[in-house]
C-alpha positions as a Markdown table, in Angstrom:
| # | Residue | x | y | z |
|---|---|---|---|---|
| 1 | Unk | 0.0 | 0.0 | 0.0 |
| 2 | Unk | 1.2 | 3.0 | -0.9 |
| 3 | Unk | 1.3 | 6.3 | 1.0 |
| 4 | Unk | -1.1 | 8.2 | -0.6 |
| 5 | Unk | -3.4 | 5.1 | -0.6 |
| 6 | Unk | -2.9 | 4.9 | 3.7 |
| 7 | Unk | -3.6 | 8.7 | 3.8 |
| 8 | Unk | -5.1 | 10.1 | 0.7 |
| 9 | Unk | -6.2 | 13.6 | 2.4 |
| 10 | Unk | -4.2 | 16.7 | 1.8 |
| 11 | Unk | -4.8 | 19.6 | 3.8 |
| 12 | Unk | -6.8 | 22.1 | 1.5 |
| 13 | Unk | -5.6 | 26.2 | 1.5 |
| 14 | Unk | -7.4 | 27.2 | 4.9 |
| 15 | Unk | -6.0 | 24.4 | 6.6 |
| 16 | Unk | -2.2 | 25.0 | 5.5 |
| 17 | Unk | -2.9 | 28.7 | 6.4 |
| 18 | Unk | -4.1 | 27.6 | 10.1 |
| 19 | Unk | -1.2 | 24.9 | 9.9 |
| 20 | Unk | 2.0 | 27.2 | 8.6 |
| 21 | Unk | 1.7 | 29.4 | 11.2 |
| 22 | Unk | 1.9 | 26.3 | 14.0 |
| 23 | Unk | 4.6 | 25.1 | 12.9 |
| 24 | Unk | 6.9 | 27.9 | 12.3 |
| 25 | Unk | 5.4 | 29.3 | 15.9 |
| 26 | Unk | 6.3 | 25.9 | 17.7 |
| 27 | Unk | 10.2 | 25.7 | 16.1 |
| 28 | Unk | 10.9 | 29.6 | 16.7 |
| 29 | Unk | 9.9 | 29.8 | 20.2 |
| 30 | Unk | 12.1 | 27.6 | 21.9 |
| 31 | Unk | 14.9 | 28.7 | 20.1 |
| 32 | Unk | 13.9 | 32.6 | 20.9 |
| 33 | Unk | 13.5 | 31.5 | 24.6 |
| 34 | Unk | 16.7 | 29.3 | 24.5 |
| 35 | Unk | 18.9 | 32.5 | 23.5 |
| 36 | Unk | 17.6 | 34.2 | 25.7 |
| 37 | Unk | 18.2 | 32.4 | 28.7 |
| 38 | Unk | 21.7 | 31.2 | 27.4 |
| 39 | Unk | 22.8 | 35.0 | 27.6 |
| 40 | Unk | 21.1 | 36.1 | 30.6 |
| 41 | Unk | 21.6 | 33.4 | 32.9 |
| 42 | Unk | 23.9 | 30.8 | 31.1 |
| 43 | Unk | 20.8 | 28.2 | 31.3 |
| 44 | Unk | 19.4 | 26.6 | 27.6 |
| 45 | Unk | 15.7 | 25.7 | 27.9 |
| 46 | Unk | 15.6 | 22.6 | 28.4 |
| 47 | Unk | 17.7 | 22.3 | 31.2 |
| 48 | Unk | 15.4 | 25.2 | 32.3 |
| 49 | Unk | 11.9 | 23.2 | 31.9 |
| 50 | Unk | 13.8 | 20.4 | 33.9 |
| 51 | Unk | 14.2 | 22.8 | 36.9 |
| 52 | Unk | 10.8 | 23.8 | 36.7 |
| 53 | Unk | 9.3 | 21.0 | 37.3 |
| 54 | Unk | 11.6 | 19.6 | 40.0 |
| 55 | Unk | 10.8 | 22.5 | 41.9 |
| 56 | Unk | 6.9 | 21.8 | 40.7 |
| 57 | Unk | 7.5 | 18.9 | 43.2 |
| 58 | Unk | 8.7 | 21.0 | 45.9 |
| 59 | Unk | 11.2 | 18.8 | 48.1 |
| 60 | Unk | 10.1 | 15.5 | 46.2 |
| 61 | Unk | 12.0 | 13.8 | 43.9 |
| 62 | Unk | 11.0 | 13.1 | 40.4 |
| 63 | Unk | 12.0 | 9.2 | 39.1 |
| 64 | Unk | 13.5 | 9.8 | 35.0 |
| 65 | Unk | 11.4 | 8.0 | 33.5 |
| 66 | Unk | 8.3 | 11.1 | 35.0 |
| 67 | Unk | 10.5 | 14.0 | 34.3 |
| 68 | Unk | 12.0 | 12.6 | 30.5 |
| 69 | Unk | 7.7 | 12.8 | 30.0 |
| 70 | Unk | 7.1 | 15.9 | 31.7 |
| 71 | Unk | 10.4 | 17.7 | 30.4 |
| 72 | Unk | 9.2 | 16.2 | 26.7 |
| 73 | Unk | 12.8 | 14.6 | 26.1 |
| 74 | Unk | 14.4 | 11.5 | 25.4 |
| 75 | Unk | 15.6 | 9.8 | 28.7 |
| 76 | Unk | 19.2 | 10.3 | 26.3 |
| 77 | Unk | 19.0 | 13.7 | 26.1 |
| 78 | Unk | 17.6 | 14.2 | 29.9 |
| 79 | Unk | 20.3 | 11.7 | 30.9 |
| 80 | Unk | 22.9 | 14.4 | 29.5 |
| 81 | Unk | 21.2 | 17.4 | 30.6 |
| 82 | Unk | 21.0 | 15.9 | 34.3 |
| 83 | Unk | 24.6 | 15.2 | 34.0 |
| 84 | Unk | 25.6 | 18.9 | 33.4 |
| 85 | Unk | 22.8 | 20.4 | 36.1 |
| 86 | Unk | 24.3 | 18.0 | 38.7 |
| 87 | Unk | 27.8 | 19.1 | 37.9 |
| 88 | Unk | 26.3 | 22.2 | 38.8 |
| 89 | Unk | 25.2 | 21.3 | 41.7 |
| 90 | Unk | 21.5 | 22.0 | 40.9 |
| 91 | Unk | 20.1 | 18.5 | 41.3 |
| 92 | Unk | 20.9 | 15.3 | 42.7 |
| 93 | Unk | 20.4 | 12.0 | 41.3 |
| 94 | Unk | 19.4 | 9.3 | 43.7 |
| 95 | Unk | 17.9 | 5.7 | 44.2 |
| 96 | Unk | 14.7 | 5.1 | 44.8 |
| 97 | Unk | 14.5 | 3.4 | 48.2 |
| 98 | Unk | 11.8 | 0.9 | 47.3 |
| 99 | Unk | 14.1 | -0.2 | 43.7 |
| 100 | Unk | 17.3 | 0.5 | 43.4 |
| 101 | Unk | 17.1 | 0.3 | 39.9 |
| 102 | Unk | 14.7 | 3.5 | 39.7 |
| 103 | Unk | 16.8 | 6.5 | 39.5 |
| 104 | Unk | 14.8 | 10.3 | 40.7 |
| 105 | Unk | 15.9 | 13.7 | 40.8 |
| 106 | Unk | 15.7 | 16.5 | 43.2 |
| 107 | Unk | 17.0 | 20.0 | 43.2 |
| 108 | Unk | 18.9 | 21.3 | 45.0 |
| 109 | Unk | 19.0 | 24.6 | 47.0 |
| 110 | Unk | 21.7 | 25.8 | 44.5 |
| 111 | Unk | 19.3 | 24.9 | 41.9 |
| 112 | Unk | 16.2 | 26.6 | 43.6 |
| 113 | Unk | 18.7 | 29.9 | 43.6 |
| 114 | Unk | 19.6 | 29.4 | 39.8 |
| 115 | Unk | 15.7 | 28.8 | 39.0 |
| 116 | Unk | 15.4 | 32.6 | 41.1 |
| 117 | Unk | 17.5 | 34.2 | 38.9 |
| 118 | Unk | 16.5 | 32.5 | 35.6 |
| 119 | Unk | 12.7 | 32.6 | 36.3 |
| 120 | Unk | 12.2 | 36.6 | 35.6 |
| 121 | Unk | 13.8 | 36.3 | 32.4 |
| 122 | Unk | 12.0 | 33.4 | 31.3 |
| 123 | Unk | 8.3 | 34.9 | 32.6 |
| 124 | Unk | 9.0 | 38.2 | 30.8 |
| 125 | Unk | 9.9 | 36.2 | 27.4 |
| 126 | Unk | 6.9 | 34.9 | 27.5 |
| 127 | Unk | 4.6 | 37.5 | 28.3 |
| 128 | Unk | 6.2 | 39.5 | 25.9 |
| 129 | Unk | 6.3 | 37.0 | 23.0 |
| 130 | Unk | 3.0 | 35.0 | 24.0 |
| 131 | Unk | 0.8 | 36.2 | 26.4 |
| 132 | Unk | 0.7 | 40.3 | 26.2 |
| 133 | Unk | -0.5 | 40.1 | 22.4 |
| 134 | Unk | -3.5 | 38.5 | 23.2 |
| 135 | Unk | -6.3 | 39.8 | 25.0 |
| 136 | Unk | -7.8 | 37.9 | 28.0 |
| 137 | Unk | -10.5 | 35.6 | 26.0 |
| 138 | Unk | -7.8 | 34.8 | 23.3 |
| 139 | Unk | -5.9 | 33.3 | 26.2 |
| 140 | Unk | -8.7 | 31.9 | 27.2 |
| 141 | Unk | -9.3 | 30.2 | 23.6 |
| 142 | Unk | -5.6 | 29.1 | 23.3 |
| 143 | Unk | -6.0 | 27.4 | 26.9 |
| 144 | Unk | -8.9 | 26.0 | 25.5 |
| 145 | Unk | -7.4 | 25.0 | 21.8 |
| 146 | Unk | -3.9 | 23.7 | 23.3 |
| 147 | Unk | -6.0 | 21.6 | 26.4 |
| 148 | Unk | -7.9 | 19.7 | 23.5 |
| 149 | Unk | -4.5 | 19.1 | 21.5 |
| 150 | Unk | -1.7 | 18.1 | 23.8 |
| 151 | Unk | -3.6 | 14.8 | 25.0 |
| 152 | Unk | -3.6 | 13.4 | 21.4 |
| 153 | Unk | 0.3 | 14.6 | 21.3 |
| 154 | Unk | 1.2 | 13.3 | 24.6 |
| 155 | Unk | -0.2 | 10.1 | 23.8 |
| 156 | Unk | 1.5 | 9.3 | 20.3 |
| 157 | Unk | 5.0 | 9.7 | 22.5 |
């Protein structure tokens, strides 16, 4: 079977117009917040995401496998990034005490201190490049739109 046999629809003119703009939105802005935090604060976005949602967890740790999902990366690439925030001394790889095998994450308080300085920068990027263009019910749409798409996304990884 050939491709266009498995999946004979094309998007039609209004579709690419809605669809362009997505994609070219969703490659520039992590690059645009990645540069920004690399010259403020020294910190790339992902490694960025990853201490946001460590301290999400407040004192708790967070086993790889949950924060690979959460962070969106490959347990690879979150492998390496944990490798150079720990060298940092931003968080702290440990056993889990019920399976030895499971390995979690914590931050640390230098990691907590990092995540204070990098934080502003980060919240007025995306105010600026996200949330201040739109007026309150367009936030409220693209809340809407996004909570409708993600699951179908989060699923297929």
């Amino acid at each position: 079977m050939t491709a266009e046999q498995r999946h004979p629809r094309r998007l039609d003119d209004t579709e690419m117009d809605t669809w362009l703009p997505v994609i070219r939105f969703v490659q520039l802005l992590p690059q645009v917040l990645d540069r920004t935090l690399k010259e403020e604060v020294g910190l790339n976005h992902a490694r960025y995401a990853i201490l946001v949602t460590l301290a999400g967890r407040g004192d708790g740790a967070v086993t790889m496998t949950e924060l690979a999902r959460i962070a969106g990366l490959s347990r690879s690439r979150l492998s390496h990034a944990l490798d150079s925030l720990e060298e940092r001394g931003w968080v702290e790889r440990t056993s889990c005490s019920t399976d030895k095998r499971t390995l979690s994450a914590a931050l640390t308080p230098e990691g907590r201190e990092m995540l204070r300085t990098a934080a502003p920068v980060h919240v007025e990027q995306v105010r600026e490049l996200v949330l201040d263009p739109l007026s309150p019910e367009e936030r409220e749409q693209l809340a809407s739109i996004l909570g409708k798409l993600l699951p179908g996304v989060t699923a297929a990884l």
